[in-house]
C-alpha positions in Angstrom: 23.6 -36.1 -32.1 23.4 -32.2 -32.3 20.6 -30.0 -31.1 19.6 -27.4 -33.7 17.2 -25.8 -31.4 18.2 -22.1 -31.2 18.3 -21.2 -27.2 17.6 -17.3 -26.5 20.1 -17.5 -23.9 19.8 -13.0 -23.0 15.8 -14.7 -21.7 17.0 -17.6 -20.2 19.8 -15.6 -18.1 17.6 -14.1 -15.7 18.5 -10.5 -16.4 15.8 -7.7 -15.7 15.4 -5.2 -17.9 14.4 -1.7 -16.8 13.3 0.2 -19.6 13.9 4.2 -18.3 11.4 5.6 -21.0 8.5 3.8 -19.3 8.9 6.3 -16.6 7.6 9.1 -19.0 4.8 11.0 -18.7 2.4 11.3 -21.5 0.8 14.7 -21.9 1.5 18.1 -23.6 4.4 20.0 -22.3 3.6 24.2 -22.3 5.8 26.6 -20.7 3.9 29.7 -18.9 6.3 32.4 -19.3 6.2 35.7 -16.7 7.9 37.8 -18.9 5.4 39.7 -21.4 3.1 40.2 -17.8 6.5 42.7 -16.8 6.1 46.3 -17.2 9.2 46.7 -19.8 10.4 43.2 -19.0 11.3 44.5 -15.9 9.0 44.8 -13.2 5.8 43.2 -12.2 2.6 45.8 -11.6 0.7 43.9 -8.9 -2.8 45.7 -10.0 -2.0 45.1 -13.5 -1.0 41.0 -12.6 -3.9 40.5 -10.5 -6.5 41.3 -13.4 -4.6 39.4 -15.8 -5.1 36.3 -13.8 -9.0 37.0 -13.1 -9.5 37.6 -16.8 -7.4 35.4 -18.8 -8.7 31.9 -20.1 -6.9 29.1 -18.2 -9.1 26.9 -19.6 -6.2 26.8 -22.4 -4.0 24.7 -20.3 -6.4 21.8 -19.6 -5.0 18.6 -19.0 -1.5 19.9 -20.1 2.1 19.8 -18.5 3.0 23.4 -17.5 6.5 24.6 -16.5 6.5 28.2 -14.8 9.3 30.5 -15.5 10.4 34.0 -16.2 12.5 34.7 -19.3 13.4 37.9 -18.6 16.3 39.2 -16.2 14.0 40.3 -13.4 12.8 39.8 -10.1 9.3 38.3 -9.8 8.4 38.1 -6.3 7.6 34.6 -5.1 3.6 35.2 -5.0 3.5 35.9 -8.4 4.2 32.1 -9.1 1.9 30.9 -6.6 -1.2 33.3 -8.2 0.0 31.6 -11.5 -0.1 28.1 -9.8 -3.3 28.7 -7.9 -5.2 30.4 -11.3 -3.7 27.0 -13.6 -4.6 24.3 -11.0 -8.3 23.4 -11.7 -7.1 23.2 -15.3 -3.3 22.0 -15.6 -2.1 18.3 -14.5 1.1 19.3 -13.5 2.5 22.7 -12.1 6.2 23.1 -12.0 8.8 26.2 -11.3 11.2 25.7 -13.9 12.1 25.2 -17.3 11.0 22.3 -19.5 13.7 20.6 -19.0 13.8 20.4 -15.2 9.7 19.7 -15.3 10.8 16.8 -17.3 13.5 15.8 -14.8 11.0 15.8 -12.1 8.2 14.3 -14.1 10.7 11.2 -14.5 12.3 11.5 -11.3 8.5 10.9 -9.2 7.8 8.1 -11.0 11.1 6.5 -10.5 11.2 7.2 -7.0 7.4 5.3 -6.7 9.2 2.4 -8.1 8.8 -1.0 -6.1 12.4 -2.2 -5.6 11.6 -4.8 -3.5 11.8 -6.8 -7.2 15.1 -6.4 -7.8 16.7 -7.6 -4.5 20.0 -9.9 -5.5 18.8 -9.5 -9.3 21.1 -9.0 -12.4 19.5 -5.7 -13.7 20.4 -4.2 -17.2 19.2 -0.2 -17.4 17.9 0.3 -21.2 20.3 2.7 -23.0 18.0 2.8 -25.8 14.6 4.6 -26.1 12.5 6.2 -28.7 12.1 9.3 -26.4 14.0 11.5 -25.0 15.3 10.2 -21.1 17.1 13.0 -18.6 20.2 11.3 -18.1 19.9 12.2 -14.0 16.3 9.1 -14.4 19.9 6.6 -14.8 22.1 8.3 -11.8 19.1 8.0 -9.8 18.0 4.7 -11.2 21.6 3.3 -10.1 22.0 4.5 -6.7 18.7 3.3 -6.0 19.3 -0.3 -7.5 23.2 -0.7 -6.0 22.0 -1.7 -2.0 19.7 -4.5 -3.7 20.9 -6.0 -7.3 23.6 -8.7 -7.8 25.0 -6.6 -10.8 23.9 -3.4 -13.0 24.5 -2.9 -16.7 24.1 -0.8 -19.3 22.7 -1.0 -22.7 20.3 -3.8 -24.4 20.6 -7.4 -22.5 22.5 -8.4 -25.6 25.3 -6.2 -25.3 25.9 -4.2 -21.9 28.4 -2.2 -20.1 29.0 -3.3 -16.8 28.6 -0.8 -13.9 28.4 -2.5 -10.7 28.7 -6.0 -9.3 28.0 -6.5 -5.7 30.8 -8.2 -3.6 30.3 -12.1 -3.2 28.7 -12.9 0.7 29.8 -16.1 2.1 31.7 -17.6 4.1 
């Protein structure tokens, strides 16, 4: 007698899936850019700097995601960043030196790093290749050096159709 029951064998295999674009942070990315605040996109006026930051509305950057840089070939002395920093921070929900980019990076990078991987001891884990957003490709380096001391075996791709990457060495005696 046959069995026409169709058996989802990927669910039944005890794979975890780690989806990397759930590591994402939701919110408006802005870049705050130092270099129309140079004197001929050159050198910062400190008198000049400091009433910009008493007078200009940081109210604008509530709630968003902002990435401090410089565009211009100059050197911005290291206060200059932190007045930014200080001016955005009852208003911004993330500060961060860089550009979008690495802000993105380390937005991804936190929240995989508060990750509980007491879960994936001796599991067989498949990273998500797929996503609908955009995923820094360093969120699965780190991702697989943090999973290697604990999971069985880490792969690649959908839980249908993988690329295997590392299977730990069989413990017995």
């Amino acid at each position: 007698m046959m069995n026409d029951e169709i058996v989802n064998k990927v669910a039944n295999s005890g794979i975890v899936t780690i989806d990397p674009e759930t590591f994402s942070v939701d919110g408006e990315r802005v870049v705050f850019d130092l270099k129309p605040l140079l004197f001929h996109e050159l050198i910062l006026k400190e008198q000049d700097f400091r009433n910009f930051i008493k007078t200009n509305d940081w109210s604008l950057y509530k709630d968003k995601l902002v990435a401090l840089t410089c565009s211009a070939d100059a050197i911005v002395p290291t206060w200059a960043y932190m007045l930014i920093a200080l001016a955005l921070e009852p208003y911004a929900r993330f500060v961060f030196f860089g550009t979008l980019d690495e802000m993105e990076n380390a937005l991804f990078t936190e929240r995989v790093k508060a990750l509980d991987l007491r879960s994936f001891k001796d599991a067989r884990v498949v990273i998500k290749g797929c996503s609908n957003k955009p995923v820094p490709v360093n969120v699965y380096v780190l991702l697989s050096s943090l999973l290697k001391p604990l999971a069985k075996s880490i792969m690649y791709g959908e839980p249908c159709s993988t690329v295997p990457l590392f299977k730990a060495p069989k413990t017995g005696l």
